[in-house]
C-alpha positions as CSV (number, residue, x, y, z in Angstrom):
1,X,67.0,-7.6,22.7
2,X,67.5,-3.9,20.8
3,X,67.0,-6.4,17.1
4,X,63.8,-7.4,18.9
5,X,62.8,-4.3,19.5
6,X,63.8,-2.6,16.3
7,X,62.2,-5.5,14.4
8,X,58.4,-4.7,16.6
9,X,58.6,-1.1,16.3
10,X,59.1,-1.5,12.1
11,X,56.4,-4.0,12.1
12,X,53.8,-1.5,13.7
13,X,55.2,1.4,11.6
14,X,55.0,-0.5,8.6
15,X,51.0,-1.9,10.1
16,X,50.1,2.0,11.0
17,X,51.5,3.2,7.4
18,X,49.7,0.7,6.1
19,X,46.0,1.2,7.5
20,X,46.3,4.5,7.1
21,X,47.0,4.0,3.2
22,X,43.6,1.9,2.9
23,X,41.7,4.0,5.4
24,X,42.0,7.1,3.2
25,X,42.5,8.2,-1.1
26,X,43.4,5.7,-2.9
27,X,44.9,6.6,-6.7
28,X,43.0,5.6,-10.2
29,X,45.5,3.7,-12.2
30,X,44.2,5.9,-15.0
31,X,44.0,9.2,-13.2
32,X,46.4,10.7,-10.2
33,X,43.3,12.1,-8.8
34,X,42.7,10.7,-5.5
35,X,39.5,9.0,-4.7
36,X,37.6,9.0,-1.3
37,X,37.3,6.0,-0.7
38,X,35.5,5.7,2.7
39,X,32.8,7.8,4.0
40,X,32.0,8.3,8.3
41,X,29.3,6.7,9.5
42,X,27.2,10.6,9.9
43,X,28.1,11.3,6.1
44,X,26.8,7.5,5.5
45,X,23.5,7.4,7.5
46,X,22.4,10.7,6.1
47,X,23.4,10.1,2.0
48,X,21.2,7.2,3.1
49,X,18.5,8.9,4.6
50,X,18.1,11.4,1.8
51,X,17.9,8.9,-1.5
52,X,14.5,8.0,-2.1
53,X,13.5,4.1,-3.1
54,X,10.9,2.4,-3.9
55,X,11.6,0.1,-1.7
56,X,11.2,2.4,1.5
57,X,8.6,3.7,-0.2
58,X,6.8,0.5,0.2
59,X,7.7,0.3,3.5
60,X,5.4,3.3,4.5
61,X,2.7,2.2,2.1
62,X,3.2,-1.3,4.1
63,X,3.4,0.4,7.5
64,X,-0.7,1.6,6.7
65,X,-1.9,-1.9,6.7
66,X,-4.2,-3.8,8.5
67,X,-6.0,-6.6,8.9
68,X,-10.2,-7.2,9.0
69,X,-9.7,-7.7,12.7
70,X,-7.6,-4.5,13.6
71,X,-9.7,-2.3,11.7
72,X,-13.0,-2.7,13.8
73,X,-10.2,-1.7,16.4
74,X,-8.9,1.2,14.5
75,X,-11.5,2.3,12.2
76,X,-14.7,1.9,13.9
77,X,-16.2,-1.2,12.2
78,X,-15.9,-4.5,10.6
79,X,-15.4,-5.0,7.0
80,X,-15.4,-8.6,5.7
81,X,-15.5,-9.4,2.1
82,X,-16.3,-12.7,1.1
83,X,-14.2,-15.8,1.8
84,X,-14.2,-17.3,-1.1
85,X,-10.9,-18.2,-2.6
86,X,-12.3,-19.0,-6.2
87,X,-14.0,-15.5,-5.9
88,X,-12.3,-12.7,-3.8
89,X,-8.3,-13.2,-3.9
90,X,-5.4,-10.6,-2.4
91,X,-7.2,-8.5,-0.3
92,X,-5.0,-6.0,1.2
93,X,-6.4,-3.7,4.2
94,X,-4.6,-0.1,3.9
95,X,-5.9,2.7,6.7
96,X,-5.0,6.0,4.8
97,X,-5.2,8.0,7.9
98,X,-8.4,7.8,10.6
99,X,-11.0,8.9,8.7
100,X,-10.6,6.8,5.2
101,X,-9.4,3.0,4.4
102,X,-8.7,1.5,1.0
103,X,-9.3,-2.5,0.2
104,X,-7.6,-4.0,-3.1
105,X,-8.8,-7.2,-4.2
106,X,-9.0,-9.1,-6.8
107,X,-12.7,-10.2,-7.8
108,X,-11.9,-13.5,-10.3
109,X,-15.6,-13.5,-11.2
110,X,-15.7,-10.4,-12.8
111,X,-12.1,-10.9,-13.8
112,X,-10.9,-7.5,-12.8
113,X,-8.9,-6.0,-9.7
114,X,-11.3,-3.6,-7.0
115,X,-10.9,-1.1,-5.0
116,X,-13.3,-0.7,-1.6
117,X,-13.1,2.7,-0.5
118,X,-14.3,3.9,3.2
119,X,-14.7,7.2,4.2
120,X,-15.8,7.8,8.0
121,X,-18.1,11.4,8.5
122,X,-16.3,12.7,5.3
123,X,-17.3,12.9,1.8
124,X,-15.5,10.2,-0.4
125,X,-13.2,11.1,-3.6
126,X,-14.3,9.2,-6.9
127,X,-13.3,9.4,-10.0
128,X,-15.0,12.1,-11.8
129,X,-16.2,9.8,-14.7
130,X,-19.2,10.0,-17.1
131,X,-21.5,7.6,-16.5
132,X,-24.7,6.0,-18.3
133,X,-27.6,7.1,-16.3
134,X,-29.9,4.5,-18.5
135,X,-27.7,1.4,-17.2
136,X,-27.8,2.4,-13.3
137,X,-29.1,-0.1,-10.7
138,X,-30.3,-0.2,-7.9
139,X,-29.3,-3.5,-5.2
140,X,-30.5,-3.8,-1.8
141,X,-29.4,-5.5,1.5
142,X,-29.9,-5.8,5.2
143,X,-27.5,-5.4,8.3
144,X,-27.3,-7.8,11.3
145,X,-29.7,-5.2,12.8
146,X,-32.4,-5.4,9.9
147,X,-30.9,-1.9,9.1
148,X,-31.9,-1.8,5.0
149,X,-29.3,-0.2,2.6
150,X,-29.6,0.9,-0.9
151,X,-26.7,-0.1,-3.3
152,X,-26.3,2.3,-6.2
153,X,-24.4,0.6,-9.0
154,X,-23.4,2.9,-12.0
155,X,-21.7,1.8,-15.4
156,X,-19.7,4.1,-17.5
157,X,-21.2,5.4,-20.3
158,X,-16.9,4.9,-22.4
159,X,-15.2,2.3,-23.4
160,X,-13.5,2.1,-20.1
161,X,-16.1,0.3,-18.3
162,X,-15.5,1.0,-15.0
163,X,-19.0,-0.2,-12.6
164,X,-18.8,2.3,-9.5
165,X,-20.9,0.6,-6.3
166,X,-21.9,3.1,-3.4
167,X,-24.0,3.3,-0.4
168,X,-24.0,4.6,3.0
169,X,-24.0,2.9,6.4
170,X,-24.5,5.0,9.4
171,X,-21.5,7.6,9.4
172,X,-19.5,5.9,6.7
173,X,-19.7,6.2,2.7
174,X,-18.5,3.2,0.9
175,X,-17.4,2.9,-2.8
176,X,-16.1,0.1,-4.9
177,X,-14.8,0.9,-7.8
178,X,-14.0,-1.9,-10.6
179,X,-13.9,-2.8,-14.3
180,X,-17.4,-3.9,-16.4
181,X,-15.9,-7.1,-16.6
182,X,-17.7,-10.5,-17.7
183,X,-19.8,-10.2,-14.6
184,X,-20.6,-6.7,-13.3
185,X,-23.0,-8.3,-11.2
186,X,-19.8,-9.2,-8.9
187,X,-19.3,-5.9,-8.0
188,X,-22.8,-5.1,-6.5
189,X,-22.9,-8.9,-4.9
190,X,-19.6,-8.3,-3.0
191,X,-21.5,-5.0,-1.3
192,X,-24.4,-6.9,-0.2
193,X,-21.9,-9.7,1.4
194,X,-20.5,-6.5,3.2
195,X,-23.9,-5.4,4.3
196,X,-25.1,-8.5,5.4
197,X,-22.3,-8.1,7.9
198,X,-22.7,-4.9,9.3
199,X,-23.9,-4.7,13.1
């Protein structure tokens, strides 16, 4: 009975040495340094919490978006670009904060990627680019109501090419913003489809 025990109690000396050897420094075979090797759960959670990636980054920027049917929720009114897959592809909806929404899509007939700004009772912010007053345009187009908007549509005067859409609708300011691609025509076209379906 004492052999039995003897033999238990080395067993959970020799298990308690043991965990405690792995549980705490270890030594580099190249250094007799020790190492921490283990970090508390606190010390973890916030070294975690503090290291920036783009991947929580995303996150947030993914935590701001919404979908067409949300937003007249949210924002106030309905936004609907057209439904055309073989001409509007990967719209995103992204409410910046309650006042101002983004929409990025991608607009295959003038082969370029778009941005729809919205601004609700605030000024929107545009790039300050030059543009060619000679090659502006003017587009026009009617809500649900019969309430008529004017489209302004300007074209950089660089080689950047950027074709800038604007017009107002009640309290809001809307913007898209695009490249002078093989059609710039697109740009003003995908306003009028988001006229046409304003109440």
């Amino acid at each position: 009975m004492k052999k039995i025990l003897s033999l238990t109690g080395i067993i959970c000396l020799c298990v308690t040495l043991f965990g405690c050897r792995n549980n705490h420094d270890t030594i580099d075979s190249n250094d007799d340094t020790p190492i921490q090797n283990s970090i508390s759960s606190t010390e973890e959670s916030t070294l975690i919490d503090n290291v920036p990636n783009a991947e929580s980054e995303n996150q947030t920027d993914n935590s701001n978006r919404i979908n067409a049917q949300e937003l007249a929720e949210t924002f106030g009114i309905l936004i609907l670009l057209p439904e055309n897959s073989t001409w509007i592809a990967d719209e995103e909806y992204y409410l910046v904060d309650e006042n101002n929404l983004r929409i990025t899509y991608h607009d295959f007939i003038a082969d370029t990627d778009c941005t729809l700004l919205v601004s609700k009772n605030n000024n929107l912010n545009l790039p300050q680019n030059e543009y060619d007053e000679t090659l502006d345009e003017s587009w026009e187009g009617k809500t649900i109501s019969s309430q008529n908007i004017v489209v302004k549509v300007q074209h950089e005067s660089n080689d950047e090419k950027t074709v800038l859409a604007t017009w107002e609708y009640n309290e809001y300011q809307f913007a898209i913003i695009g490249e002078d691609g093989e059609d710039s025509k697109s740009v003003p076209k995908t306003a009028l489809h988001i006229i046409y379906n304003l109440d």
